[in-house]
Every structure is written in C-alpha cells, then in structure tokens.
C-alpha positions as CSV (number, residue, x, y, z in Angstrom):
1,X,0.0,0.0,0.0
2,X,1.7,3.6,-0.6
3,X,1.8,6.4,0.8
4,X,-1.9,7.8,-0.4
5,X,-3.6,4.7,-0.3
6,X,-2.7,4.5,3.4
7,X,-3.4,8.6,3.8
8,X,-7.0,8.1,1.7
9,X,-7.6,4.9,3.5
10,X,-7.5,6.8,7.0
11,X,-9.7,9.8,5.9
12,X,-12.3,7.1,4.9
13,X,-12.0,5.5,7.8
14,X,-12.4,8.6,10.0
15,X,-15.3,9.9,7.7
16,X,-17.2,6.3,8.4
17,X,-16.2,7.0,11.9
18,X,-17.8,10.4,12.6
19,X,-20.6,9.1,10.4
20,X,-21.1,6.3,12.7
21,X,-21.1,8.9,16.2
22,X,-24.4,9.7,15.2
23,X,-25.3,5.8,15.6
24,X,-25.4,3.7,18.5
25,X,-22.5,1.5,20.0
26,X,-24.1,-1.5,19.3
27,X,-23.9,-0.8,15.8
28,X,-20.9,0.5,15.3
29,X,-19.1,-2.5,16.5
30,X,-21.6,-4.4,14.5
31,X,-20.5,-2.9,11.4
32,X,-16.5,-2.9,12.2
33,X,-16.9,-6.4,13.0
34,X,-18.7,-7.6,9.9
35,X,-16.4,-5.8,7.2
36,X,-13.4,-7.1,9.5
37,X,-14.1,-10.3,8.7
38,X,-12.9,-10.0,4.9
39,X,-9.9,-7.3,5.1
40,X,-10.6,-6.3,1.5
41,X,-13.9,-4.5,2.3
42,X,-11.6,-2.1,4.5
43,X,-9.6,-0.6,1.0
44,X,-10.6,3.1,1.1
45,X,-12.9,2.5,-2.0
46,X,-15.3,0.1,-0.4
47,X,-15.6,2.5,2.8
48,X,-16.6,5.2,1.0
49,X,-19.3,2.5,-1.0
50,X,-19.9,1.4,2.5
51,X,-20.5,5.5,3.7
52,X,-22.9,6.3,0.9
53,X,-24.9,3.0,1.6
54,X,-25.0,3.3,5.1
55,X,-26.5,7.4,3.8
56,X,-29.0,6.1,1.5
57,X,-30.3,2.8,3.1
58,X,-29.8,3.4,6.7
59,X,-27.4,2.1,9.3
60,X,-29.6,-1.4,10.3
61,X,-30.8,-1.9,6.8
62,X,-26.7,-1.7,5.6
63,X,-25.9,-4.0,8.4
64,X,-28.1,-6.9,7.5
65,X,-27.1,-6.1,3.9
66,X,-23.3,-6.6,4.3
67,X,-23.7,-9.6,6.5
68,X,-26.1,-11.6,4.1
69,X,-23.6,-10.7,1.4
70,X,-20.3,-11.2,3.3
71,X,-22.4,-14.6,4.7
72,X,-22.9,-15.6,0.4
73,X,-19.3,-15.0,0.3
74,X,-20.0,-11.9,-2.4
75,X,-16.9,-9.8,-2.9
76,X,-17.0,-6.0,-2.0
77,X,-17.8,-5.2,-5.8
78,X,-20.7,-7.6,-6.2
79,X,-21.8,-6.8,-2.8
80,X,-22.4,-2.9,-4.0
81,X,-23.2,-3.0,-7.6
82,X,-25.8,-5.1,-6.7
83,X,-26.8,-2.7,-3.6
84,X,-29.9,-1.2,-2.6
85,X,-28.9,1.9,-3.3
86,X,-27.8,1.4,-7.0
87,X,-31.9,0.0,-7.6
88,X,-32.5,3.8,-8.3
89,X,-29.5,4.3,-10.7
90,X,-30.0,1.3,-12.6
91,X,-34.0,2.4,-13.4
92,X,-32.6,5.9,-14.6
93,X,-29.8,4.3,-16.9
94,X,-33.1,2.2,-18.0
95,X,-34.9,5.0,-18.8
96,X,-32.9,6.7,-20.4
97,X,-31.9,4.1,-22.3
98,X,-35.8,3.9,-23.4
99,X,-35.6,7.6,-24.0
100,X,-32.8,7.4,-26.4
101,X,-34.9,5.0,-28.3
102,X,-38.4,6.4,-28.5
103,X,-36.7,9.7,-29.3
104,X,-35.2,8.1,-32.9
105,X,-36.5,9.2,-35.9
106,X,-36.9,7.7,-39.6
107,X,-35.7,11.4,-41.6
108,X,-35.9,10.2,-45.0
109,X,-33.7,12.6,-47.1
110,X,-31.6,14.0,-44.6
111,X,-28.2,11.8,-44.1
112,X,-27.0,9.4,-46.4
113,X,-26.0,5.9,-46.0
114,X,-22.3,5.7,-45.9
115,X,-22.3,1.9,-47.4
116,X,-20.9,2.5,-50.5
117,X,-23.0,-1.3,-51.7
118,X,-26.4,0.3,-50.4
119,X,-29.1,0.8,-52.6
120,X,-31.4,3.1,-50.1
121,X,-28.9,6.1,-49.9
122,X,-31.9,8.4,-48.1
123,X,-33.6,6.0,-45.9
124,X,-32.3,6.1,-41.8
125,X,-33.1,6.2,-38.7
126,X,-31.3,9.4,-37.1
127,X,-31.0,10.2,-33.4
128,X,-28.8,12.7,-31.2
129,X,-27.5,12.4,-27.9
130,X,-25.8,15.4,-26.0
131,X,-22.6,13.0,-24.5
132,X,-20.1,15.7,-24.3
133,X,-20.0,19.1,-22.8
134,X,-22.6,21.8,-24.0
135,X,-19.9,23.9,-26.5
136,X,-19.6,20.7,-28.2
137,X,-22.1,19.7,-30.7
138,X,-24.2,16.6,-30.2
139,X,-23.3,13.1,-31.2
140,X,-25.5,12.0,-34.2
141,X,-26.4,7.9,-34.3
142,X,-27.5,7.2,-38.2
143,X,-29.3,3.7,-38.8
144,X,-29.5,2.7,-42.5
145,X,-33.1,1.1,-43.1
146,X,-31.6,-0.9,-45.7
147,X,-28.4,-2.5,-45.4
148,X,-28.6,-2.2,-41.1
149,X,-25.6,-0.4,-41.1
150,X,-24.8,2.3,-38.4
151,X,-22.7,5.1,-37.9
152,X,-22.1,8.3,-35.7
153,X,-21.8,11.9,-36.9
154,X,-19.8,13.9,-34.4
C-alpha cells in the first residue's frame, strides 16, 4: 500500500467513523466487526461504498445487507453493484436508455447511408444524444433502413 492509499484509507476510515457517532454502539461495532471479517472490504474505496450505503439505506438496513452478502461470500464489488442503493441508478440508466430510443426518428432525405453497396442512400433512422460538454455539438447515431448499417456523426 503507498503512501496515499494509506493517507485516503485513513480519511475514509475517520469519515465512516464520525458518520457512525451519530449511531449507536451496538452498531458500530456491528459494522466494524462484519467488514473485519474479509480485510478487502476495508480498502478506502469500499468504505466510502460502504458510507454512501450506510447514507441512502440506513445504518440497520446496511448491516443486515453486508452480512447476508459477506455470509454468500459476495466480494466488495458484487456486494455494492448489486446494492440497494444502486436499484434507483440502474431504473434511470433504463430509462434513459428507453428515451434514447423512442426519441429516434426515420428522416428520409436527410443523411446518407455511408455503405458505398447500399441501394437506399436516403432512408435512416437518425437520433442525437448530448454526450459531451454543451460547447460541443451533439453526437449524431444514423441507422440505415436498408443495409442495417450504423454510424455516428460527431
């Protein structure tokens, strides 16, 4: 471990601490006690994963969580991608994803297919999608109704 690990490690550790004032005793030893068990859920990333769940779930509802996992033998990754707390990002990454569908277009006439062995030169499926920062102009996806081919437009 160098230097900053060890540094960063500590100021997670002293963040989960004063966090954890706020909670009872009982808890707190609860919690030390389960992520003790497997050392790797003490690297500084996993206690800040394990300081935003104990946030957004609760200090009793993140202790049952981490013990049924750590009790499956999950590692700290599996343990909080598949959190509660992630339930909430992964329906917004599905809805957008929905949104970035519905919002596609067929716009006959305006881009041509790029497949130089495609007979339907005017017929796609256009859609645009703001991915990089606002002074930079938005990423064009173009589906070719014919051949199936696709491309970007940046």
């Amino acid at each position: 471990m160098t230097t900053n690990d060890a540094i960063e490690t500590s100021i997670a550790f002293n963040t989960l601490s004063s966090l954890l004032t706020t909670e009872s005793s009982e808890d707190i030893s609860d919690i030390i006690k389960i992520i003790s068990v497997i050392p790797e859920y003490l690297g500084k990333d996993w206690l800040y994963e394990l300081i935003h769940l104990i946030k957004e779930i609760g200090m009793k509802n993140t202790i049952e969580y981490i013990a049924e996992q750590i009790t499956k033998q999950k590692s700290p990754s599996e343990t909080f991608q598949n959190s509660p707390s992630m339930d909430d990002h992964v329906i917004i990454f599905a809805k957008e994803k929905h949104d970035f569908s519905i919002k596609a277009v067929i716009a006959p006439g305006i881009y041509a297919c790029r497949n130089p062995n495609c007979t339907g030169t005017r017929q796609t499926i256009t859609s645009q999608k703001q991915i990089r920062s606002a002074d930079e102009p938005a990423t064009v996806t173009v589906y070719c109704t014919i051949c199936k081919v696709t491309f970007k437009l940046n």
